[in-house]
C-alpha positions as a Markdown table, in Angstrom:
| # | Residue | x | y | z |
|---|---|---|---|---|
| 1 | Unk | 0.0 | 0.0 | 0.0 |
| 2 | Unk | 1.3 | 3.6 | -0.9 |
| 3 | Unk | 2.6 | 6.0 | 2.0 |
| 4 | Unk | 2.2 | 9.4 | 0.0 |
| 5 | Unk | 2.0 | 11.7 | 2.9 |
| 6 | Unk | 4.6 | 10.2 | 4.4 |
| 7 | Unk | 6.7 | 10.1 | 1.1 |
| 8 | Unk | 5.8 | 14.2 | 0.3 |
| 9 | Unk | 6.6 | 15.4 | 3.4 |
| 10 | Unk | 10.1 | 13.2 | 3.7 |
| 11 | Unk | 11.1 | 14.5 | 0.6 |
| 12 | Unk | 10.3 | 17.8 | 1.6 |
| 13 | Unk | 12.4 | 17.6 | 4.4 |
| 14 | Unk | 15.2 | 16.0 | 2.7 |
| 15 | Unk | 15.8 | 18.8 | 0.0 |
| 16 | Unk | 16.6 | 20.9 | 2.7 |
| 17 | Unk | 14.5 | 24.0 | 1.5 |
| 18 | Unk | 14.3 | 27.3 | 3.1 |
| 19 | Unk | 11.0 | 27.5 | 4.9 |
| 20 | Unk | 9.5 | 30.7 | 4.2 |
| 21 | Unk | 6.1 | 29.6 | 5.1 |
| 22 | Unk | 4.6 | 28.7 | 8.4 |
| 23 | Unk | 4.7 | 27.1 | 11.2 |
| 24 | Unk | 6.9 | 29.0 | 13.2 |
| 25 | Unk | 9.4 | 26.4 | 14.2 |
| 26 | Unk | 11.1 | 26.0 | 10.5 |
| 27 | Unk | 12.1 | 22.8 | 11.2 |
| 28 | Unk | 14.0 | 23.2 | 13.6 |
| 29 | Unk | 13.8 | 19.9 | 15.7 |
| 30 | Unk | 12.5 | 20.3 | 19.8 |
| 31 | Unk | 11.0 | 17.8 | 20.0 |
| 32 | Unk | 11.7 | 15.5 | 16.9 |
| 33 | Unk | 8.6 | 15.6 | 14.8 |
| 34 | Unk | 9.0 | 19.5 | 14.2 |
| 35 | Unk | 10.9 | 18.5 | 10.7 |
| 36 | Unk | 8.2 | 16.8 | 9.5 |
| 37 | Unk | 5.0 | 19.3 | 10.2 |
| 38 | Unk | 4.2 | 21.1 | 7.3 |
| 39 | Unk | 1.4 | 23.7 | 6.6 |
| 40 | Unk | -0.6 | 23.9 | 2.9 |
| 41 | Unk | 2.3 | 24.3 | 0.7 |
| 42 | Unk | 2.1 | 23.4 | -3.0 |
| 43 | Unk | 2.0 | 19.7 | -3.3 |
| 44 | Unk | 0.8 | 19.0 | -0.2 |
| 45 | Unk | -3.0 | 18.7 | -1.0 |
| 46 | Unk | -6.1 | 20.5 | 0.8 |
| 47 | Unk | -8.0 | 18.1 | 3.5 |
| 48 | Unk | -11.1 | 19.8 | 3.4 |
| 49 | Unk | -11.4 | 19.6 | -0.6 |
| 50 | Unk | -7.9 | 16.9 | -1.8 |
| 51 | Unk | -7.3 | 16.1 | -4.8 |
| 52 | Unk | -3.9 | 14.6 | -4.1 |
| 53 | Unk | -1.8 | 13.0 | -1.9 |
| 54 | Unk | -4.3 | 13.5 | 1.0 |
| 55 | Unk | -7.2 | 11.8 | -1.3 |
| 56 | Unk | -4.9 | 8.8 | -2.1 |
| 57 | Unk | -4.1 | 8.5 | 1.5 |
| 58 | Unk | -7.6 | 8.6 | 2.9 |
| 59 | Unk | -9.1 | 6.3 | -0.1 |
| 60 | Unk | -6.3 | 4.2 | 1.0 |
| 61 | Unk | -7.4 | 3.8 | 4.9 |
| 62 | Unk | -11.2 | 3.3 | 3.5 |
| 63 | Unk | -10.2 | 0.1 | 2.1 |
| 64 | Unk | -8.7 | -1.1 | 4.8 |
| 65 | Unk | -11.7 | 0.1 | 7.2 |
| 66 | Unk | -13.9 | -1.1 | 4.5 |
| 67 | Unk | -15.9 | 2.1 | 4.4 |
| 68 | Unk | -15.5 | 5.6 | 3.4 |
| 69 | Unk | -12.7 | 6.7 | 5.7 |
| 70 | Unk | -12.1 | 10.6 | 6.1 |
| 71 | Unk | -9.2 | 12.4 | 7.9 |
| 72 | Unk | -10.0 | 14.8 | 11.4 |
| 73 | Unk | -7.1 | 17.1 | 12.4 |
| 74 | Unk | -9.5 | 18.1 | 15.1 |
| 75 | Unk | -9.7 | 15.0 | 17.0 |
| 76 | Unk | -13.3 | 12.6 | 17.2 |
| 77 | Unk | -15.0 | 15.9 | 18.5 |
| 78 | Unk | -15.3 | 16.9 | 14.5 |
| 79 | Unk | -15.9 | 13.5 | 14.0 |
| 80 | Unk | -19.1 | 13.6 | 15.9 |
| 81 | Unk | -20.3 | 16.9 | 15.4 |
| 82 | Unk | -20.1 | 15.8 | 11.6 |
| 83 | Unk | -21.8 | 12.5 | 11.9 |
| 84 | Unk | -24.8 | 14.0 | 13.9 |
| 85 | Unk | -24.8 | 16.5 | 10.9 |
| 86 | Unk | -25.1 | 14.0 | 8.5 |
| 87 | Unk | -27.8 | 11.9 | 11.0 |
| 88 | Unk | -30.0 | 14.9 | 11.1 |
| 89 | Unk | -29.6 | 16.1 | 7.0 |
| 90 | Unk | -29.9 | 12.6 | 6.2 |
| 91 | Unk | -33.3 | 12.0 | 7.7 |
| 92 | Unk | -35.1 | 15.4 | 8.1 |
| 93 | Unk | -38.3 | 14.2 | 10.2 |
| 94 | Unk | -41.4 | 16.8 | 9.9 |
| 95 | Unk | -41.5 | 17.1 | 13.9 |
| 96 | Unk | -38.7 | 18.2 | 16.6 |
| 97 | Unk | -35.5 | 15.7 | 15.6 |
| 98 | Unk | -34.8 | 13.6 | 18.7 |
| 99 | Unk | -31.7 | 11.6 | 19.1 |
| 100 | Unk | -31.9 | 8.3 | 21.2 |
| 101 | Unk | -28.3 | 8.1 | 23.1 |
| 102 | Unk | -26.4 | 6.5 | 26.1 |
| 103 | Unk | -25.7 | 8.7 | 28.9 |
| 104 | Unk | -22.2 | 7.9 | 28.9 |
| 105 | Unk | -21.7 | 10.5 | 25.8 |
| 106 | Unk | -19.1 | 12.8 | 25.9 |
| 107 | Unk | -19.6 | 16.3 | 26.1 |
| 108 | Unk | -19.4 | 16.7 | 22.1 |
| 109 | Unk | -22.6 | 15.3 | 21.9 |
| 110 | Unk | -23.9 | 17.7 | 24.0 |
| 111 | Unk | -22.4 | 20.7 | 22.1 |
| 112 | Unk | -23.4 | 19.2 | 19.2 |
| 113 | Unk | -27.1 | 18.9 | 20.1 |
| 114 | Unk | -27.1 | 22.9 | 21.2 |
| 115 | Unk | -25.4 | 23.7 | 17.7 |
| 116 | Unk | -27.7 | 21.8 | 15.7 |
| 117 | Unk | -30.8 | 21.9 | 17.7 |
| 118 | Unk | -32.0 | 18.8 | 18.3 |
| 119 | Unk | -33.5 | 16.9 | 21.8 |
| 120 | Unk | -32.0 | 14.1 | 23.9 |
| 121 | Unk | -33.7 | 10.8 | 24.8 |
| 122 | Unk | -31.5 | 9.7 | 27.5 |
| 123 | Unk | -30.9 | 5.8 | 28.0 |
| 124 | Unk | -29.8 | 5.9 | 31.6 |
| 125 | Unk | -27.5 | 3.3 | 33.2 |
| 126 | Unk | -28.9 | 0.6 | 35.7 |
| 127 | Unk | -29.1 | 1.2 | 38.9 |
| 128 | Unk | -25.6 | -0.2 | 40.1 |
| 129 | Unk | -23.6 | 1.2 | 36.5 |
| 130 | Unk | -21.6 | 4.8 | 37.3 |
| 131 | Unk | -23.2 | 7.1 | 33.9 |
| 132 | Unk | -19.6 | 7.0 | 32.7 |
| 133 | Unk | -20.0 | 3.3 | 32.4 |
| 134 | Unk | -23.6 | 2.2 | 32.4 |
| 135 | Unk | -23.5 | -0.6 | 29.4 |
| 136 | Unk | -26.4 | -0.4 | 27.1 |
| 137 | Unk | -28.2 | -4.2 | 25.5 |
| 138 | Unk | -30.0 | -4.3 | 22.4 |
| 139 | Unk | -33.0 | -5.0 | 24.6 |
| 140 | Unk | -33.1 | -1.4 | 26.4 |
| 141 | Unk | -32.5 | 0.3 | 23.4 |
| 142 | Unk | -35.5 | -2.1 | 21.9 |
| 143 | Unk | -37.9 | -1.6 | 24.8 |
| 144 | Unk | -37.1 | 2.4 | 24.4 |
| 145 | Unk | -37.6 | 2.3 | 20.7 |
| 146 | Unk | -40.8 | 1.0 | 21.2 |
| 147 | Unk | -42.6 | 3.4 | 23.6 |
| 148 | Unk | -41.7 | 6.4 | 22.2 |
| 149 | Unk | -44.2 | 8.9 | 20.3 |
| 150 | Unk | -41.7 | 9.9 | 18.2 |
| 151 | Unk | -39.3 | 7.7 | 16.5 |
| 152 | Unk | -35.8 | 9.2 | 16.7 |
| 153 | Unk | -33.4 | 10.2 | 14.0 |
| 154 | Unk | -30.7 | 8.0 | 15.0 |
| 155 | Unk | -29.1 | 5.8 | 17.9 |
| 156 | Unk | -26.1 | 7.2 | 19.6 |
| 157 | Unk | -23.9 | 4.9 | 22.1 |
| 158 | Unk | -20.6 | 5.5 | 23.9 |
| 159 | Unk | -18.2 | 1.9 | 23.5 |
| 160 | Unk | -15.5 | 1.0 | 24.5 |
| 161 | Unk | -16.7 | 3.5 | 27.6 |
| 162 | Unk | -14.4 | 4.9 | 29.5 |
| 163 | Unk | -13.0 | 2.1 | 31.5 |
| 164 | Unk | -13.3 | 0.0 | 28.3 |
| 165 | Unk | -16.2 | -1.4 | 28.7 |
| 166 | Unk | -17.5 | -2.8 | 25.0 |
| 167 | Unk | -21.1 | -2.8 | 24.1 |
| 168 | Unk | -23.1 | -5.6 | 22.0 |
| 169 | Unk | -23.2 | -3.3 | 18.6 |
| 170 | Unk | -23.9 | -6.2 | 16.3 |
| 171 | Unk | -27.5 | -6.9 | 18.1 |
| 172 | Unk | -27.9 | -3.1 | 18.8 |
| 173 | Unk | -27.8 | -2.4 | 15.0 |
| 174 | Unk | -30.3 | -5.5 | 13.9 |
| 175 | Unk | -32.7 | -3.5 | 16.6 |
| 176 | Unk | -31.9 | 0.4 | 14.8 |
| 177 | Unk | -32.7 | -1.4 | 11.3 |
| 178 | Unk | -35.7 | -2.9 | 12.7 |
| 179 | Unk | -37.3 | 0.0 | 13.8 |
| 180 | Unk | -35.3 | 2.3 | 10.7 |
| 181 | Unk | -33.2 | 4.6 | 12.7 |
| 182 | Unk | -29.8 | 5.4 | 12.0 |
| 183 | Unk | -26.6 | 3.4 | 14.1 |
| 184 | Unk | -23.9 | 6.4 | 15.3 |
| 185 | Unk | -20.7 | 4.9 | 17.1 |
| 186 | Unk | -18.6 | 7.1 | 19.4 |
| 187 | Unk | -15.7 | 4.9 | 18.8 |
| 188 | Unk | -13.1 | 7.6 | 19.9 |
| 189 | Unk | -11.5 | 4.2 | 21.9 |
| 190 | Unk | -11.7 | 1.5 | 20.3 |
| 191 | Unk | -9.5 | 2.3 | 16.7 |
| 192 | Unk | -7.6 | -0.7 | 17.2 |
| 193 | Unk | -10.8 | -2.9 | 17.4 |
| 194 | Unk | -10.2 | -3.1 | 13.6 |
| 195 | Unk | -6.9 | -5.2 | 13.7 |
| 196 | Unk | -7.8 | -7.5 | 16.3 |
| 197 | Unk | -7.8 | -11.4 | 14.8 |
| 198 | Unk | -11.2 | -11.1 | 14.3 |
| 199 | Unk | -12.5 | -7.0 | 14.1 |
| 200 | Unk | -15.2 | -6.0 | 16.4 |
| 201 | Unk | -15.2 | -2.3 | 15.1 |
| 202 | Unk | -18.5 | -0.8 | 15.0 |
| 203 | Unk | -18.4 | -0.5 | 11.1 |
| 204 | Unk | -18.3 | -3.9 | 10.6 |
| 205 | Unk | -21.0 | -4.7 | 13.3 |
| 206 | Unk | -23.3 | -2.6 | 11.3 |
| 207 | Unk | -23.2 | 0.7 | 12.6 |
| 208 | Unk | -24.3 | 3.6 | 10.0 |
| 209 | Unk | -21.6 | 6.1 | 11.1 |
| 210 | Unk | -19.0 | 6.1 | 13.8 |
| 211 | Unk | -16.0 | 7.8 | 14.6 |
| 212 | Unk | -12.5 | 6.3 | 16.1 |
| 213 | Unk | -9.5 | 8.8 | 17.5 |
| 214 | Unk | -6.5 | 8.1 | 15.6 |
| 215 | Unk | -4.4 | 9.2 | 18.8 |
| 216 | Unk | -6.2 | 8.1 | 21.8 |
| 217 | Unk | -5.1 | 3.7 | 21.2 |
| 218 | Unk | -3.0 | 4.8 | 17.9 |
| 219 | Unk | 0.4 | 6.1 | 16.7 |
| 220 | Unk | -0.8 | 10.0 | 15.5 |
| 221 | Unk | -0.3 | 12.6 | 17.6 |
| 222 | Unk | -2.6 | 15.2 | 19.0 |
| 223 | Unk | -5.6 | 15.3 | 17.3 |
| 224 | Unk | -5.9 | 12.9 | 14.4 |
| 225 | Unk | -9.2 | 11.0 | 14.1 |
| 226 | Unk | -11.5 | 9.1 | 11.9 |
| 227 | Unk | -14.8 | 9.4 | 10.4 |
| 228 | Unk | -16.2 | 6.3 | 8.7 |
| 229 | Unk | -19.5 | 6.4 | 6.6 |
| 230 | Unk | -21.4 | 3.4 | 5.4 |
| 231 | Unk | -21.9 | 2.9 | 1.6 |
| 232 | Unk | -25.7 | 2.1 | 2.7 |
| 233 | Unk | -25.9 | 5.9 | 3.4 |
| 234 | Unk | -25.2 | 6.7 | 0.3 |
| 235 | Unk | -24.0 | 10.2 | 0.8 |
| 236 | Unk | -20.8 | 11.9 | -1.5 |
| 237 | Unk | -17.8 | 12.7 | -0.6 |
| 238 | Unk | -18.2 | 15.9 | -1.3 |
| 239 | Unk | -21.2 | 16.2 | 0.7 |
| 240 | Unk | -19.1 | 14.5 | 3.8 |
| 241 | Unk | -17.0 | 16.9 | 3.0 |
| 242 | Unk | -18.9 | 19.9 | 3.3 |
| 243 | Unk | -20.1 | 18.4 | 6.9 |
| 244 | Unk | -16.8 | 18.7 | 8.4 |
| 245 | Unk | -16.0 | 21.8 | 7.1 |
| 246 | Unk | -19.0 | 23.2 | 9.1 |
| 247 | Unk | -17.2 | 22.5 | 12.2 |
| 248 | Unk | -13.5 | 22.5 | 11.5 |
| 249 | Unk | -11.0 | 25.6 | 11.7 |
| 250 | Unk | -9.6 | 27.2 | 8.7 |
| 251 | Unk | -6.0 | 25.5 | 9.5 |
| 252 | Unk | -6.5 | 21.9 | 9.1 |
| 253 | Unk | -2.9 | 21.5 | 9.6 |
């Protein structure tokens, strides 16, 4: 498989250019990576619109997801934001959107539901779970499904929690399709799941959506994440795209 990020910005740094573009730091190694960060320089491609070595690299990680795969600079936060985006485009209901979600979701959901207006349905823990850690069966989502008046835009659960707790997504997402609501995964955790002997990431356990932090179980620093969409949304690219870039800064880095 190519490496052409990789390969651009080594040769970069190898021709030993003057760097009369930003960041600060020139280069100039602190802390050992500094050599290798580079800004949007010719060559170097566009995240929020590539057409280069940025769109080889991220078809190349959807084929080994097995989903479109897209590049976050600003950690699973845009990641979520995004997908909740998408959720609520995706499937515009004529009532109030609701989302149906564990209450074990980080605090990005919670922005996220101020910024694009929608309500909470809260799935609450049992009684002897902590709500940083109360694990969620198919059958409570089910029996919530059910009795409520309005059917929600999508599912939105929390695994691995945060003391690694893992959820069963596979019977979770037979329930969503049976009652046609969308699957959203905050996987911010759980990136390696993937590469286990036999993967247990959400993607391939039939969520719609879900996001994994490329920093948090992996080798990228700061705030590298990933968004994975289904091919059964059916959505472009482009229009992916365009739901990042809602959230993101204007230096994608």
């Amino acid at each position: 498989m190519t490496t052409p990020i990789v390969d651009f910005v080594r040769k970069y740094n190898d021709q030993k250019s003057i760097r009369m573009h930003m960041p600060g730091h020139k280069g100039k190694s602190l802390l050992g990576y500094e050599p290798f960060d580079l800004t949007e320089i010719d060559g170097a491609d566009n995240l929020y619109c590539p057409n280069g070595i940025i769109e080889e690299s991220e078809n190349n990680a959807s084929s080994i997801f097995g989903c479109d795969t897209y590049y976050s600079t600003e950690g699973s936060s845009l990641c979520i934001r995004s997908m909740l985006y998408i959720a609520m485009t995706s499937r515009k209901t004529s009532t109030r959107p609701v989302v149906l979600a564990g209450r074990n979701a980080h605090k990005t959901f919670i922005s996220a539901a101020a910024l694009l207006d929608f309500d909470i349905e809260w799935i609450y823990p049992k009684d002897d779970d902590v709500y940083y850690s109360g694990k969620i069966s198919s059958q409570d989502i089910d029996d919530k499904l059910s009795s409520m008046h309005t059917k929600p835009v999508a599912v939105y659960i929390t695994t691995p929690d945060y003391l690694g707790n893992i959820v069963d997504v596979k019977s979770i997402s037979i329930v969503c399709k049976k009652h046609g609501v969308l699957l959203l995964v905050d996987n911010a955790h759980g990136a390696y799941l993937k590469f286990l002997d036999k993967s247990i990431h959400p993607m391939d356990l039939g969520a719609n959506i879900c996001c994994d932090s490329a920093h948090k179980t992996m080798n990228v620093i700061t705030g590298g994440a990933y968004l994975h969409v289904s091919a059964d949304m059916k959505i472009s690219k482009r229009t992916i795209k365009e739901a990042m870039g809602r959230f993101e800064s204007t230096s994608p880095k």
